[in-house]
MIDREN-481527 format. One record per residue: residue number from 1; residue in three letters; x, y negated, z negated of N, C-alpha, C, CB in turn. Coordinates in steps of 0.2 Angstrom, whole numbers, plus 5000, padded with zeros to 4 digits. Each point is the difference from the previous one (the first is absolute). Glycine has a CB too. Layout:
<recs>
<rec num="NUM" residuo="ALA" n_u="X" n_v="Y" n_w="Z" ca_u="X" ca_v="Y" ca_w="Z" c_u="X" c_v="Y" c_w="Z" cb_u="X" cb_v="Y" cb_w="Z"/>
...
</recs>
This chain:
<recs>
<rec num="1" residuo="UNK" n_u="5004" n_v="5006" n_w="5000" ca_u="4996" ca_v="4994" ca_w="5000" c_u="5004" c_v="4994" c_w="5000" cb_u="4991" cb_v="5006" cb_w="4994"/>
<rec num="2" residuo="UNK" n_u="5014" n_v="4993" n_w="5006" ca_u="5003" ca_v="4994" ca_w="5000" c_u="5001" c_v="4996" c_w="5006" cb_u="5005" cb_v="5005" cb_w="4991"/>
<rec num="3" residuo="UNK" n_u="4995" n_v="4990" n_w="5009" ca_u="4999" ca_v="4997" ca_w="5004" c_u="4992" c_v="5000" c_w="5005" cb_u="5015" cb_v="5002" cb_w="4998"/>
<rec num="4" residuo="UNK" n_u="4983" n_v="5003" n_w="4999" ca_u="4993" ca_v="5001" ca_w="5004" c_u="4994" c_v="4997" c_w="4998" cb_u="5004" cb_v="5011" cb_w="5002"/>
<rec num="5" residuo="UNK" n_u="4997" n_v="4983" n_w="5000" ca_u="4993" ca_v="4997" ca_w="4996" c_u="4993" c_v="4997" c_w="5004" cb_u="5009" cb_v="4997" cb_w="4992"/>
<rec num="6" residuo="UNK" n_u="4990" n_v="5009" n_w="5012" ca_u="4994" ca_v="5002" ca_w="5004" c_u="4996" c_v="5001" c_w="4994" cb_u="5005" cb_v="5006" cb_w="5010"/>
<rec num="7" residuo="UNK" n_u="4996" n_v="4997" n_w="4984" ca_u="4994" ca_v="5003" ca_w="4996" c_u="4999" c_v="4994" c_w="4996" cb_u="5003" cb_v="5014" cb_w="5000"/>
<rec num="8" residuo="UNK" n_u="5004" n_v="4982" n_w="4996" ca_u="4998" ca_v="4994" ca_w="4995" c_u="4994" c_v="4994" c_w="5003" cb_u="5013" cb_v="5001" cb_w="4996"/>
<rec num="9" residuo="UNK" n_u="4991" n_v="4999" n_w="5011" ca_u="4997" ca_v="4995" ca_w="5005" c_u="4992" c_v="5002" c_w="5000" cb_u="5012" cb_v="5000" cb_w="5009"/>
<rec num="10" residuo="UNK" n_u="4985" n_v="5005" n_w="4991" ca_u="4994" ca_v="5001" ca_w="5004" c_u="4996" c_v="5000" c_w="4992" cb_u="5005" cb_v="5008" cb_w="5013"/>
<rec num="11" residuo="UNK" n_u="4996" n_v="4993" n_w="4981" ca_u="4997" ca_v="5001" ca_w="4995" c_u="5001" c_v="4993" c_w="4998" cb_u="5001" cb_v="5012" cb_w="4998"/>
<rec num="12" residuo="UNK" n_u="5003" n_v="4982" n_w="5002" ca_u="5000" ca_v="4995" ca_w="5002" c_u="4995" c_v="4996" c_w="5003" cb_u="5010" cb_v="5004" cb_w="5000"/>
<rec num="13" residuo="UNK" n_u="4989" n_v="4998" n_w="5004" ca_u="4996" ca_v="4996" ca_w="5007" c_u="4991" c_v="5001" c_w="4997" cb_u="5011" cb_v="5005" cb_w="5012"/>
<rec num="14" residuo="UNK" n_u="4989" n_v="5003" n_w="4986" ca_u="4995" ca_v="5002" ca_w="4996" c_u="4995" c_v="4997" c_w="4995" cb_u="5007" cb_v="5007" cb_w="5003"/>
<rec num="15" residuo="UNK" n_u="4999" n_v="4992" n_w="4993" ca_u="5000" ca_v="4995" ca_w="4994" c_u="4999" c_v="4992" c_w="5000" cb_u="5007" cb_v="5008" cb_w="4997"/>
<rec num="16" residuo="UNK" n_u="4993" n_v="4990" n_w="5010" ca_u="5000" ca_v="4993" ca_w="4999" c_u="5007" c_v="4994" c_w="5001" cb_u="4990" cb_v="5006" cb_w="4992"/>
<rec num="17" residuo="UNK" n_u="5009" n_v="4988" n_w="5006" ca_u="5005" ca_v="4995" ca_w="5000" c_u="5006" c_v="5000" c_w="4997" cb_u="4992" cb_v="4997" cb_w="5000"/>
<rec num="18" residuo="UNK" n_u="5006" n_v="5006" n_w="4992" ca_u="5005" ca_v="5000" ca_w="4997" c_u="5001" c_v="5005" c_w="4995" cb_u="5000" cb_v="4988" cb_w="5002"/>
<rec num="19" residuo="UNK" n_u="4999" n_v="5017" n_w="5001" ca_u="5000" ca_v="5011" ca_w="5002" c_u="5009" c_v="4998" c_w="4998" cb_u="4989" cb_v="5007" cb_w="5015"/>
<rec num="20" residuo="UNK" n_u="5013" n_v="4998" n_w="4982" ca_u="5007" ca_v="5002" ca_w="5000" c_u="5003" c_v="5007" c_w="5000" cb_u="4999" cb_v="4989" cb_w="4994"/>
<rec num="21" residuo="UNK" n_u="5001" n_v="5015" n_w="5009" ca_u="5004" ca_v="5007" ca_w="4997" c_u="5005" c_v="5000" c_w="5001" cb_u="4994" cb_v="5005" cb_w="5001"/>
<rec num="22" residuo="UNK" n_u="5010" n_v="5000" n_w="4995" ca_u="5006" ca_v="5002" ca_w="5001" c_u="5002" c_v="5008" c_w="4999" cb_u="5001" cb_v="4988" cb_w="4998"/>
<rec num="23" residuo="UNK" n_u="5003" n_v="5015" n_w="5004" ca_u="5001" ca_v="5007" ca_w="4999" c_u="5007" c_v="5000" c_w="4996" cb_u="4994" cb_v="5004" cb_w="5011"/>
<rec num="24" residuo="UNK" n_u="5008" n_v="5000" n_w="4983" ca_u="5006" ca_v="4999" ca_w="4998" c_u="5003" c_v="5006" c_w="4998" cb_u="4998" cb_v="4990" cb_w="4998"/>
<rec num="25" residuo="UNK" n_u="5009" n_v="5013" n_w="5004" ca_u="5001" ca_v="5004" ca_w="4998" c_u="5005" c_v="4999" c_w="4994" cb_u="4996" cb_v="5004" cb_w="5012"/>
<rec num="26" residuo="UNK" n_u="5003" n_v="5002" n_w="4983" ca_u="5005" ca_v="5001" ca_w="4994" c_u="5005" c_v="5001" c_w="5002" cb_u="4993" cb_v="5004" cb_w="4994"/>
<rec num="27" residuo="UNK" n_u="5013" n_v="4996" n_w="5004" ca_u="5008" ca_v="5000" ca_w="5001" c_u="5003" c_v="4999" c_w="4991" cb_u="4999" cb_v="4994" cb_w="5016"/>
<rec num="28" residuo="UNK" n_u="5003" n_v="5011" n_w="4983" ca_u="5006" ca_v="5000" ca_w="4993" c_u="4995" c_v="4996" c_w="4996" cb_u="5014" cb_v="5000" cb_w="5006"/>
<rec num="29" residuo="UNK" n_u="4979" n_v="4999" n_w="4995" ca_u="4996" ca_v="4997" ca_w="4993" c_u="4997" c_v="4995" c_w="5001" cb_u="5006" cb_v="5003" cb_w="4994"/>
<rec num="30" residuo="UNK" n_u="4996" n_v="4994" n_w="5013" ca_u="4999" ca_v="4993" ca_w="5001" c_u="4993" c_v="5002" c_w="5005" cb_u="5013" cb_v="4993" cb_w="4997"/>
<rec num="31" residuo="UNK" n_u="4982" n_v="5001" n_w="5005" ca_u="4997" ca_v="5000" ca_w="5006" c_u="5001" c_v="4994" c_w="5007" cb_u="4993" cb_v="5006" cb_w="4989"/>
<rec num="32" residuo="UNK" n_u="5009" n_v="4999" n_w="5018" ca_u="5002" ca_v="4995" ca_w="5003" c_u="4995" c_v="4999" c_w="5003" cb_u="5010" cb_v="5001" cb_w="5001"/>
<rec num="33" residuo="UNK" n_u="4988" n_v="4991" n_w="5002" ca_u="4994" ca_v="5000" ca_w="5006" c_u="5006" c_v="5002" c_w="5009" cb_u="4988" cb_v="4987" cb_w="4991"/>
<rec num="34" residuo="UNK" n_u="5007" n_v="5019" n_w="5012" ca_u="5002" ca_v="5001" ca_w="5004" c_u="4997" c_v="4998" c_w="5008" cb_u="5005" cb_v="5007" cb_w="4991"/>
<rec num="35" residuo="UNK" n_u="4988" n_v="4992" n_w="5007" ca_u="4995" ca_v="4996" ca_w="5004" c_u="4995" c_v="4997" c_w="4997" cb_u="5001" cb_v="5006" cb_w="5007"/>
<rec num="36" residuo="UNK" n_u="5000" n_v="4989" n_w="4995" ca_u="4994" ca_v="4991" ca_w="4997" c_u="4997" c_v="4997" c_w="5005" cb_u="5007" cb_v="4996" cb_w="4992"/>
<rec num="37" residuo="UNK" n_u="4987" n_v="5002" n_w="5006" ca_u="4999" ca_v="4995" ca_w="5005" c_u="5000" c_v="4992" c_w="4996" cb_u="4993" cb_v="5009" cb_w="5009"/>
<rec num="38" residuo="UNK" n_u="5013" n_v="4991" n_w="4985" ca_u="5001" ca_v="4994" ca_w="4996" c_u="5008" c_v="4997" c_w="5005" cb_u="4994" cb_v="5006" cb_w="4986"/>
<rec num="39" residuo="UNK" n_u="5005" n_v="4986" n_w="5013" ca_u="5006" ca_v="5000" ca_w="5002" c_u="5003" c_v="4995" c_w="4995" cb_u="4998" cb_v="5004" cb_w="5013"/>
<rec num="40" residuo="UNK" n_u="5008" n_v="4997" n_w="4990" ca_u="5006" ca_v="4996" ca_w="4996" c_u="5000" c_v="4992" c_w="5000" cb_u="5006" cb_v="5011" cb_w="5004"/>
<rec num="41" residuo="UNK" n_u="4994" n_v="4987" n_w="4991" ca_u="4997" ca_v="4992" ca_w="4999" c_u="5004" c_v="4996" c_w="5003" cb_u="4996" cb_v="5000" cb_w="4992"/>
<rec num="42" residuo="UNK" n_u="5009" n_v="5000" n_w="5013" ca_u="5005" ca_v="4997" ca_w="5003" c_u="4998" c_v="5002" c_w="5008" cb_u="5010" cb_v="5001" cb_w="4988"/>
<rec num="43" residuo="UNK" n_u="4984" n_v="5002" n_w="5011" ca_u="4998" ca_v="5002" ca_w="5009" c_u="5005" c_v="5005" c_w="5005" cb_u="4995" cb_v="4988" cb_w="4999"/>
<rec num="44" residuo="UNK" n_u="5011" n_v="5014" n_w="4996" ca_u="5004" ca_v="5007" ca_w="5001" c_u="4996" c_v="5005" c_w="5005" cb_u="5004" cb_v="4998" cb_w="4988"/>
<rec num="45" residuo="UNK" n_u="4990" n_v="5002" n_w="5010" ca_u="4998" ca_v="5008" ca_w="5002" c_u="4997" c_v="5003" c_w="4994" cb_u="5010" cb_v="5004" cb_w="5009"/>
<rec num="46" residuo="UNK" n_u="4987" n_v="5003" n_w="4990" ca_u="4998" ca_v="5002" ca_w="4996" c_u="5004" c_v="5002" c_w="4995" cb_u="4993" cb_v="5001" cb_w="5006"/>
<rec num="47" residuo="UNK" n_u="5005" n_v="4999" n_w="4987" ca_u="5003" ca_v="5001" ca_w="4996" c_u="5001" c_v="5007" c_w="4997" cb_u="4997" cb_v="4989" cb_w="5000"/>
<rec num="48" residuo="UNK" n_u="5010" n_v="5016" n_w="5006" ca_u="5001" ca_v="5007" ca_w="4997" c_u="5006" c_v="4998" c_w="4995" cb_u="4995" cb_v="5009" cb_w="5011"/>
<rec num="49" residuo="UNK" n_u="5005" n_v="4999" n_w="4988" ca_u="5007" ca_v="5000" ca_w="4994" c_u="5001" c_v="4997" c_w="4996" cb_u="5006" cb_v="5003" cb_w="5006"/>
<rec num="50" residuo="UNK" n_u="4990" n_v="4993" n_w="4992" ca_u="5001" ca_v="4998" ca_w="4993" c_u="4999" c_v="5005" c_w="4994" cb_u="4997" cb_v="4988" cb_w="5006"/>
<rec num="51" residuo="UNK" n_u="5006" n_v="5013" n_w="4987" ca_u="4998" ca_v="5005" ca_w="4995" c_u="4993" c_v="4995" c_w="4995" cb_u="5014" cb_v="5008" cb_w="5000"/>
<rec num="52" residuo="UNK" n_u="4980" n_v="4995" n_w="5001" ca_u="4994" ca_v="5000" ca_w="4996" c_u="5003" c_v="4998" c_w="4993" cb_u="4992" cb_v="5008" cb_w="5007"/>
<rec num="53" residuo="UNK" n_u="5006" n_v="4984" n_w="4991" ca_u="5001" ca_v="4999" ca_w="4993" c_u="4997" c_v="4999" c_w="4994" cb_u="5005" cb_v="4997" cb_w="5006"/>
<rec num="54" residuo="UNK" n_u="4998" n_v="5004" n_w="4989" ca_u="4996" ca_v="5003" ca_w="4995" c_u="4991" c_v="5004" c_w="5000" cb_u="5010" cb_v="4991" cb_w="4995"/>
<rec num="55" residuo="UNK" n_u="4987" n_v="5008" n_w="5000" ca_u="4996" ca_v="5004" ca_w="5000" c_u="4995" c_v="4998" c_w="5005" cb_u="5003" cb_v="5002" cb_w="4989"/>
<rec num="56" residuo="UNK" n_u="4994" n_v="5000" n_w="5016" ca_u="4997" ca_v="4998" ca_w="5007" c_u="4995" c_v="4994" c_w="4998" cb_u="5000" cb_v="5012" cb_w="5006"/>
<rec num="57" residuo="UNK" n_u="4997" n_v="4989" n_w="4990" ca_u="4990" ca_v="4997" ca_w="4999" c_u="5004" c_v="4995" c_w="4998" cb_u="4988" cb_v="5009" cb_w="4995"/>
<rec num="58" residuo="UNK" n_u="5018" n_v="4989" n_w="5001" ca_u="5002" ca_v="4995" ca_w="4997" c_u="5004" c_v="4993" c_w="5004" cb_u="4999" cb_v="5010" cb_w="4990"/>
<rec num="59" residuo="UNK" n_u="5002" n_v="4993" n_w="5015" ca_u="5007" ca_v="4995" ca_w="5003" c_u="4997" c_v="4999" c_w="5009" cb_u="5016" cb_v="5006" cb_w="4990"/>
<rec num="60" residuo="UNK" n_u="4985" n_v="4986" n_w="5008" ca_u="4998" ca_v="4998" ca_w="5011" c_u="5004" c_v="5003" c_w="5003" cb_u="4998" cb_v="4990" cb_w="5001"/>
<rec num="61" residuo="UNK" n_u="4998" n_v="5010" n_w="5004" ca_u="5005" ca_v="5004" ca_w="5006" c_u="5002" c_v="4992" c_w="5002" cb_u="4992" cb_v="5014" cb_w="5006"/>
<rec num="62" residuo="UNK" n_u="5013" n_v="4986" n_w="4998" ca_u="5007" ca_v="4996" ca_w="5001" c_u="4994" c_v="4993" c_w="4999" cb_u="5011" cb_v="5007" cb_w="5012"/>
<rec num="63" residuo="UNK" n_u="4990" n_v="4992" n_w="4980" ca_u="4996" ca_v="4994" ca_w="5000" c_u="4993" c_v="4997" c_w="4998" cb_u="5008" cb_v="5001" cb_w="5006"/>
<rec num="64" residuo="UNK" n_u="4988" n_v="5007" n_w="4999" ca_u="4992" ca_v="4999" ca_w="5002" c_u="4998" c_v="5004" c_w="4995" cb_u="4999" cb_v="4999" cb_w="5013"/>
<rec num="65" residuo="UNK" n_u="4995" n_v="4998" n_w="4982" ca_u="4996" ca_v="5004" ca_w="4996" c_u="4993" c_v="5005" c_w="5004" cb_u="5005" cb_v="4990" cb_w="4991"/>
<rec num="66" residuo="UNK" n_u="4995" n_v="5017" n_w="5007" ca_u="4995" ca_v="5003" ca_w="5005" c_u="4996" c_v="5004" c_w="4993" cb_u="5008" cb_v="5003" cb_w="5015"/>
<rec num="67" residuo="UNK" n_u="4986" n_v="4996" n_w="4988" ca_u="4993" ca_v="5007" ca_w="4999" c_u="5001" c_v="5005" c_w="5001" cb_u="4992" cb_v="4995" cb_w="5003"/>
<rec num="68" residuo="UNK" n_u="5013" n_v="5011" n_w="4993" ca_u="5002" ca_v="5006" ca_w="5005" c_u="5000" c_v="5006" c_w="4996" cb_u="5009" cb_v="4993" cb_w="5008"/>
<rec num="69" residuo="UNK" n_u="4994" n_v="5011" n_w="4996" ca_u="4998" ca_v="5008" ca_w="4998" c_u="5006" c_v="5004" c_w="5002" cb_u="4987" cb_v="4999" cb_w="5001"/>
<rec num="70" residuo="UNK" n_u="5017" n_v="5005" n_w="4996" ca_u="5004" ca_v="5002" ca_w="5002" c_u="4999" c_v="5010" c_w="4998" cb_u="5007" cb_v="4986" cb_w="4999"/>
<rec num="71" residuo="UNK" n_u="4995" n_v="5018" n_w="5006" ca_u="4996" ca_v="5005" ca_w="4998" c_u="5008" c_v="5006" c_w="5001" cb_u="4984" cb_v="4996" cb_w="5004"/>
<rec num="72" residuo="UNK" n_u="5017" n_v="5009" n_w="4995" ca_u="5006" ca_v="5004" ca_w="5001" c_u="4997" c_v="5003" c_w="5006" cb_u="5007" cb_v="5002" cb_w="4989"/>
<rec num="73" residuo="UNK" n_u="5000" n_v="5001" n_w="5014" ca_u="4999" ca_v="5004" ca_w="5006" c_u="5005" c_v="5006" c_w="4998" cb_u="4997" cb_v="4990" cb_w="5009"/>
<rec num="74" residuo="UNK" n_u="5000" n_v="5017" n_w="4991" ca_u="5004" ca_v="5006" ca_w="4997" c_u="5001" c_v="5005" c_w="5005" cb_u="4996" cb_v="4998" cb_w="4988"/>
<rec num="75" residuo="UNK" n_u="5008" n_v="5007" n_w="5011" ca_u="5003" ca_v="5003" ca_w="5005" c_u="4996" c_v="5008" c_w="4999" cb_u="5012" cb_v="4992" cb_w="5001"/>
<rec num="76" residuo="UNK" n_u="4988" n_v="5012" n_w="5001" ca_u="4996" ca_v="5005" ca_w="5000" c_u="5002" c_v="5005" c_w="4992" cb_u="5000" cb_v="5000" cb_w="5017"/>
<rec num="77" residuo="UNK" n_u="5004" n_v="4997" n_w="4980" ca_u="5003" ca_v="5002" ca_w="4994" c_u="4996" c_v="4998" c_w="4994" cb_u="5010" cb_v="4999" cb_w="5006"/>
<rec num="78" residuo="UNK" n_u="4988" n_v="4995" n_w="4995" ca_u="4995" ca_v="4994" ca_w="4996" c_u="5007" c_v="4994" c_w="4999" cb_u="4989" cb_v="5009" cb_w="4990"/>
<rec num="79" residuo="UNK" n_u="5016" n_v="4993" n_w="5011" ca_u="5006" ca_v="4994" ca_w="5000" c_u="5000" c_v="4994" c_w="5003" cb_u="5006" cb_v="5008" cb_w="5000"/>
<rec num="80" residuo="UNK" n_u="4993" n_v="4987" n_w="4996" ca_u="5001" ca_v="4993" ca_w="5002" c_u="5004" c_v="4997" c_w="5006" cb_u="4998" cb_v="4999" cb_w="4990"/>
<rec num="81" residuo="UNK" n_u="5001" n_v="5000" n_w="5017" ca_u="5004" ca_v="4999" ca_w="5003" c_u="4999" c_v="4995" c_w="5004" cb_u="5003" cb_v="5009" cb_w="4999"/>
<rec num="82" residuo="UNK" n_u="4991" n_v="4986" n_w="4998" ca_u="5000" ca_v="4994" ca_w="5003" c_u="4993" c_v="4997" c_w="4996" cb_u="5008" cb_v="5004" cb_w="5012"/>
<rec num="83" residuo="UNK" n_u="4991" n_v="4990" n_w="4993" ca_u="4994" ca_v="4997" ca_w="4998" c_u="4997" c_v="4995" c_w="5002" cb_u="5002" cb_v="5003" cb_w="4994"/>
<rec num="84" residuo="UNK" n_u="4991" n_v="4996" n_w="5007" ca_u="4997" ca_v="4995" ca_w="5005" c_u="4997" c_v="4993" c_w="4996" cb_u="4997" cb_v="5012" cb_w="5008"/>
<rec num="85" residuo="UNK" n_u="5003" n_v="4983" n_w="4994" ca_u="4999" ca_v="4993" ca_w="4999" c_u="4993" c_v="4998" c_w="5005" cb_u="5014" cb_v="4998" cb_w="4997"/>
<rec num="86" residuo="UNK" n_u="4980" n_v="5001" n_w="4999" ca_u="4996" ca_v="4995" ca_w="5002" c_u="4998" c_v="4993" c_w="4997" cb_u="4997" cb_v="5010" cb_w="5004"/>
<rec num="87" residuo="UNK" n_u="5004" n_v="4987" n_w="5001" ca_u="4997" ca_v="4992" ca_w="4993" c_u="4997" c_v="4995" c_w="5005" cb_u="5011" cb_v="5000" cb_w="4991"/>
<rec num="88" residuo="UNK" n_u="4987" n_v="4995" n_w="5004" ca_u="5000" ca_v="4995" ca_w="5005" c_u="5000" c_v="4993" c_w="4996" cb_u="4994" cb_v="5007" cb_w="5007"/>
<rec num="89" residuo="UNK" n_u="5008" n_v="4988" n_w="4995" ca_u="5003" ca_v="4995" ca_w="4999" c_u="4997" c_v="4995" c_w="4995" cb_u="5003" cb_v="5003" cb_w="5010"/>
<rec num="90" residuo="UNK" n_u="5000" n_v="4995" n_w="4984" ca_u="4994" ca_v="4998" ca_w="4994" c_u="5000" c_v="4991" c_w="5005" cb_u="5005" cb_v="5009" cb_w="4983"/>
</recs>
């Protein structure tokens, strides 16, 4: 899924104006976004690889406070191996 953000994009569009998803995968503890349809406040592009800071519900995303919902995504094991971001824009 990285770089693939056909699926953020479309659940996005779904959602409305100010819809946000993201997909993130777990790595050594941390969570990275690997497809967003958030972008980077400097108009960069979207905002991947960055590591998800502290506790999710509590900290803006680069800045922006959201209405969101963060849910895991597990591996046929029940192992955490990622997770999904919806929100929208307070």
């Amino acid at each position: 899924m990285n770089n693939n953000f056909a699926v953020v994009d479309e659940i996005a569009k779904a959602g409305g104006k100010s819809m946000a998803a993201t997909l993130l995968v777990k790595s050594d503890g941390d969570f990275i976004p690997v497809a967003t349809n958030v972008q980077n406040p400097d108009g960069s592009g979207r905002a991947i690889g960055t590591v998800l800071a502290g506790p999710a519900r509590e900290v803006p995303i680069l800045g922006t406070r959201y209405v969101d919902d963060y849910e895991p995504i597990k591996d046929a094991s029940g192992t955490v191996i990622g997770a999904y971001f919806v929100g929208y824009k307070k």
